[in-house]
LOBA-127014 format. One record per residue (C-alpha): x, y, z; residue in one letter; chain. Coordinates in steps of 0.1 Angstrom, whole numbers, plus 5000, padded with zeros to 4 digits. Each point is the difference from the previous one (the first is absolute). Last residue first. Layout:
N
px	py	pz	r	c
X	Y	Z	A	A
...
% end
This chain:
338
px	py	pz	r	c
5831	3724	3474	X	A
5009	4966	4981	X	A
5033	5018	4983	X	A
5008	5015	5028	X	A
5001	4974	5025	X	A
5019	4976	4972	X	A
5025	5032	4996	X	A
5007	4999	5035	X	A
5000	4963	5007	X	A
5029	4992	4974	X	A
4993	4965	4999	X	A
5038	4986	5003	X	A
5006	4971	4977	X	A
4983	4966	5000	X	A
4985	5001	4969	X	A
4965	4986	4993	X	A
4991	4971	5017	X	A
4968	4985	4988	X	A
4977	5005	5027	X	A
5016	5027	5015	X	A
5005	5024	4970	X	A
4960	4986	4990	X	A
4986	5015	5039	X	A
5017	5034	4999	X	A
4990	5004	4964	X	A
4964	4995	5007	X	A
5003	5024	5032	X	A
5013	5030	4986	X	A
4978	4995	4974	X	A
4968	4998	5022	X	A
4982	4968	5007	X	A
4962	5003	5017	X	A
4983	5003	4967	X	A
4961	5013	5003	X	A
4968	4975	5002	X	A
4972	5010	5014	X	A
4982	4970	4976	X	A
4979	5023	4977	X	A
5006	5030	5005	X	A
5037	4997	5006	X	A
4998	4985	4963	X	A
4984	5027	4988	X	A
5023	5029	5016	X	A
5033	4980	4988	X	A
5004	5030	4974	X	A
5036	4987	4984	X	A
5033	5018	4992	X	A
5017	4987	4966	X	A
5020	5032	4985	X	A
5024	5000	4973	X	A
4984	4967	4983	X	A
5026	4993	4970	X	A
5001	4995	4960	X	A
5029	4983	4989	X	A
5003	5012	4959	X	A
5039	4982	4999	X	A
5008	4974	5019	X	A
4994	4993	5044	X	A
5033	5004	5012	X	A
5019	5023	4972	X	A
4964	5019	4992	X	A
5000	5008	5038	X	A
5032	5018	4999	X	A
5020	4988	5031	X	A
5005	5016	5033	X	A
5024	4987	5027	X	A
5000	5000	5037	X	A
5023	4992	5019	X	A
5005	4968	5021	X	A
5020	4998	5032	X	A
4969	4984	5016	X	A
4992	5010	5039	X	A
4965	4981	4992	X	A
4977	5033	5013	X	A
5025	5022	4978	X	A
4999	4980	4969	X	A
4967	4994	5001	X	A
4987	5034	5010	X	A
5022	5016	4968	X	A
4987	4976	4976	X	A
4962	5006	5012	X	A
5009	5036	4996	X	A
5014	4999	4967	X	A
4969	4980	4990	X	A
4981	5026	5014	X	A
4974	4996	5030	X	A
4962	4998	5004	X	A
4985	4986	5033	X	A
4960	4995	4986	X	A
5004	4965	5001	X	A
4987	4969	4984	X	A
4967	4982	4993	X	A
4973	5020	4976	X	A
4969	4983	4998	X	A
4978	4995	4974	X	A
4962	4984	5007	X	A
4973	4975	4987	X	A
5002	4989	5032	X	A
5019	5018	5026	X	A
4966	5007	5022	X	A
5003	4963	5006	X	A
5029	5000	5019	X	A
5008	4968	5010	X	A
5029	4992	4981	X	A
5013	5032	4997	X	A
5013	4998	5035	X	A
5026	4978	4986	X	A
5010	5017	4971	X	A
5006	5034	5022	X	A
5021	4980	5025	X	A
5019	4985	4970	X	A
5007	5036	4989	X	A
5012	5010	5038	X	A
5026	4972	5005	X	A
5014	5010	4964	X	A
5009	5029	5011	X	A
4989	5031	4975	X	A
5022	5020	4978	X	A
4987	5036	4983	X	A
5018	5008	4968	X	A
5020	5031	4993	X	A
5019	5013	4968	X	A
5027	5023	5009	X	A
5024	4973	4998	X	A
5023	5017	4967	X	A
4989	4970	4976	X	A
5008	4964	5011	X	A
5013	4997	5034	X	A
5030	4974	5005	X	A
5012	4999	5036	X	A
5040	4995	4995	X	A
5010	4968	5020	X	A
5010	4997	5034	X	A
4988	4959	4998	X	A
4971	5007	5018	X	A
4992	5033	4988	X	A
4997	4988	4965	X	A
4973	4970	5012	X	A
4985	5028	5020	X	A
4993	5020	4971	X	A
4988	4973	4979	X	A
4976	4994	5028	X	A
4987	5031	5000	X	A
4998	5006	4961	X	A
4981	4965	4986	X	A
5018	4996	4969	X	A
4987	4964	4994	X	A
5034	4986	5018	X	A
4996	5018	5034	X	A
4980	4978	5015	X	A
4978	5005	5029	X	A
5000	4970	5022	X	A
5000	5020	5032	X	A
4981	5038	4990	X	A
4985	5024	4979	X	A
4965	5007	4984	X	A
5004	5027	4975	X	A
4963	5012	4993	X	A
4976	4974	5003	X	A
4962	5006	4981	X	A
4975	4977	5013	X	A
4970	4984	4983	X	A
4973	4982	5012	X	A
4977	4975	4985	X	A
4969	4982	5013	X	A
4989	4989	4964	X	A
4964	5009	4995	X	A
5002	4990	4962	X	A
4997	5028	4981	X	A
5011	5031	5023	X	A
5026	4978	5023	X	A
5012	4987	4965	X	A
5008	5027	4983	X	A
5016	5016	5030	X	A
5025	4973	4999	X	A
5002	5007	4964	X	A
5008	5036	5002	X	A
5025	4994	5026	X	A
5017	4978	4977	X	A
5001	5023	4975	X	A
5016	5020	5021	X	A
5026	4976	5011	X	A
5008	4995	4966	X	A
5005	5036	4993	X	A
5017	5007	5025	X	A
5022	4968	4994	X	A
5004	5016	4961	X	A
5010	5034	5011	X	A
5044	4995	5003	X	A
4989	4989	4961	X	A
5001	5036	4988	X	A
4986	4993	4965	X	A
4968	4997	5017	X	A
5007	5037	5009	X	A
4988	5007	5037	X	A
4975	4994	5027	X	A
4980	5024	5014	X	A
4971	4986	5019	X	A
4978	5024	5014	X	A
4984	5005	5035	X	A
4979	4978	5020	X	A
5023	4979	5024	X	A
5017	5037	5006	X	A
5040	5002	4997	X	A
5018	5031	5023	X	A
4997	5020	4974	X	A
4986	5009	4966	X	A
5036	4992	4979	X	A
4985	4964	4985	X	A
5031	4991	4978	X	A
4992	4963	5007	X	A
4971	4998	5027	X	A
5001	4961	4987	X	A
5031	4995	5020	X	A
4984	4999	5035	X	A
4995	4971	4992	X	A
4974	4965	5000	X	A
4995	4982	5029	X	A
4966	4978	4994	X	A
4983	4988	5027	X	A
4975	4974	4989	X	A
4969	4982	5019	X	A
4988	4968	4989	X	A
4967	5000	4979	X	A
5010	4965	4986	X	A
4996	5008	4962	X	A
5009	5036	5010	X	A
5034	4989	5012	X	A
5005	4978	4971	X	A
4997	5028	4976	X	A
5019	5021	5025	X	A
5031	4976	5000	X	A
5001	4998	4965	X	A
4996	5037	4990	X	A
5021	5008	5023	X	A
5031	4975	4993	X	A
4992	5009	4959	X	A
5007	5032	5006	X	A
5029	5003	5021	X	A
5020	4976	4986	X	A
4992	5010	4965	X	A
5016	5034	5005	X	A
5025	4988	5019	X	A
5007	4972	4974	X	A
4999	5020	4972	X	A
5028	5026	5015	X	A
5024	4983	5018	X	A
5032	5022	5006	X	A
4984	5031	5002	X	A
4977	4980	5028	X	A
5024	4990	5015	X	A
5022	5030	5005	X	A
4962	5020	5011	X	A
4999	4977	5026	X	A
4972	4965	5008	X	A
4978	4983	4972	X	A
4965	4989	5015	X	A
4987	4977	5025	X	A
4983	5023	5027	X	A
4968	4984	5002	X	A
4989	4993	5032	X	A
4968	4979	5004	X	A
4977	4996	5022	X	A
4980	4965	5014	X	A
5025	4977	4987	X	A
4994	4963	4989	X	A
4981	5009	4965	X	A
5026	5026	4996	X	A
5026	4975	5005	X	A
4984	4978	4973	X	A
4989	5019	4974	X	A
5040	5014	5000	X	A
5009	4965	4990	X	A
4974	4998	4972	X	A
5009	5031	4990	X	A
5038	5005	4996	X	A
5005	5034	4996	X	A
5014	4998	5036	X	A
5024	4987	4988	X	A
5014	4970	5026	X	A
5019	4990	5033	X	A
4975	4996	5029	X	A
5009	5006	5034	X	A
4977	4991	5030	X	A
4996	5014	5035	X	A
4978	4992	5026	X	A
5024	4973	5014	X	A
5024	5030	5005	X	A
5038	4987	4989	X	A
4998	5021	4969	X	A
4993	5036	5014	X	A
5033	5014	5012	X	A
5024	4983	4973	X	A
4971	5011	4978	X	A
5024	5028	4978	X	A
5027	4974	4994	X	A
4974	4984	4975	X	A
5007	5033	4978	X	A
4978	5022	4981	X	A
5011	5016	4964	X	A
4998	4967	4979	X	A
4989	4981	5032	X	A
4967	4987	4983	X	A
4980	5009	5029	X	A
4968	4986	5016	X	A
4995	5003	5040	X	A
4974	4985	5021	X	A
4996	5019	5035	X	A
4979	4987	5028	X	A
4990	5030	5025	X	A
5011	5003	5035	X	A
5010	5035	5008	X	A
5037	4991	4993	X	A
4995	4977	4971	X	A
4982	5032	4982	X	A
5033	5020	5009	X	A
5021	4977	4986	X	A
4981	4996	4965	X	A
5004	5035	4998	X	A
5032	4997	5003	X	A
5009	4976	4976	X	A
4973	5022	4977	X	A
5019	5030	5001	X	A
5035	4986	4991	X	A
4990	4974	4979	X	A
4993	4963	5006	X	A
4962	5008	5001	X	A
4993	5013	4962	X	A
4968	4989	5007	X	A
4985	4993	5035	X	A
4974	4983	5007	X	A
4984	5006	5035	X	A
4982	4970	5022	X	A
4976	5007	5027	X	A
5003	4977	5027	X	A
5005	5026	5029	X	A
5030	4979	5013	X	A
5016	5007	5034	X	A
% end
């Protein structure tokens, strides 16, 4: 059943936003995607493309006059067009800095001009070297060197936060923004540097499991299924206005761990090899060694918690894409979850 309303989504042929434009099809909203498929892929909507309430537009979402016009037709608008990995970023410098600039300021210009809701997903990244844990939506910013360019999409994405709430202060925009720590799942690639998937690409194919660094460092990694229930609910939360939010989970585990779990909960014959962080990522690499969010706000807010462990996420990616087909060694799996 159709509710009529009618969600833009930028960025829309990526990983998050494919299935986020899924889940809105599901509960009967109209979904209008714009993507310029240099880090997104059309492969993505297999799932939501033959819906009559779905539509696909190939374009920049810099483009104004195109971008006036799906806003003009949409009642909210999610804005997660942006550059996507660390790799790519390092790799693309000016244009993921431009990309994710000039996109917001576009699409929230227009936005205000039409008084159309915006949910923005910014990152959990802009906590840089932030060592007051686990992560508050009010507390500081520490990012690093500018001559440490690993900080430029922090940066960015601050920025843009700044000018999201810019507008909701100056022009009455109904903006908010959300912070996503380490969304996994289907679709994930593993060629922006993304580490979970890169793992299980390895662990397919019996491969060493490359972790950068000695492993100790520790991140916090949410199902995608749960993030795009958080988005959703956001829609009608007025309280959220004006609002950050953390999105993620407060599970935190090594990288050593999280290659240990995958390569016993897949039965892979991989090891496990460490390599000096300046050899993968240069020289002067700065690093988050801990990334553990407070999701008190946004349980607040919309009662939202994540329902997904670890154990659970990997279970449900080494069976969807067919990792190894050795032995599981169930003993060390049990363990290792306990």
């Amino acid at each position: 059943m159709n509710n009529n309303k009618r969600i833009l989504i930028t960025g829309g042929a990526g990983f998050i936003g494919s299935h986020l434009a899924d889940k809105l099809l599901e509960n009967g909203y109209s979904v209008s995607v714009i993507d310029d498929l240099s880090t997104g892929s059309i492969q993505n909507l297999q799932q939501a493309s033959p819906s009559p309430y779905f539509q696909f537009i190939e374009g920049d979402v810099g483009d104004y006059e195109q971008v006036f016009e799906l806003i003009n037709e949409a009642d909210v608008v999610f804005h997660l067009a942006a550059a996507v990995g660390v790799d790519y970023i390092l790799k693309n410098r000016v244009e993921s800095i431009e990309r994710c600039l000039q996109g917001t300021k576009t699409v929230l210009e227009i936005a205000s001009r039409l008084q159309k809701k915006v949910i923005f997903t910014s990152t959990s990244e802009v906590y840089g070297q932030n060592n007051q844990l686990p992560f508050v939506e009010t507390g500081q910013l520490v990012i690093g060197s500018p001559q440490t360019f690993r900080w430029s999409y922090a940066c960015a994405k601050a920025m843009d936060e700044f000018m999201a709430l810019a507008y909701y202060k100056e022009q009455g925009l109904d903006v908010v923004i959300t912070r996503l720590f380490n969304t996994v799942g289907p679709r994930q690639s593993a060629k922006y540097g993304m580490v979970l998937p890169r793992f299980l690409h390895q662990a397919s194919k019996n491969e060493p499991l490359t972790v950068f660094g000695d492993g100790s460092q520790t991140r916090c990694f949410c199902d995608i299924d749960d993030v795009t229930r958080a988005l959703m609910a956001l829609i009608n939360c007025t309280a959220a206005v004006g609002e950050i939010v953390n999105i993620g989970s407060a599970e935190e585990v090594t990288i050593d761990e999280l290659a240990q779990r995958i390569i016993i909960q897949s039965g892979s014959l991989s090891d496990i090899e460490n390599i000096p962080v300046h050899e993968a990522r240069g020289e002067g690499f700065d690093d988050m060694q801990r990334r553990v969010p407070d999701l008190q706000k946004i349980k607040n807010l919309i009662g939202w918690q994540p329902q997904h462990n670890l154990a659970s996420i990997i279970e449900n990616l080494v069976r969807k894409i067919g990792v190894a087909e050795n032995e599981v060694r169930l003993p060390e799996a049990i363990k290792l979850v306990k």
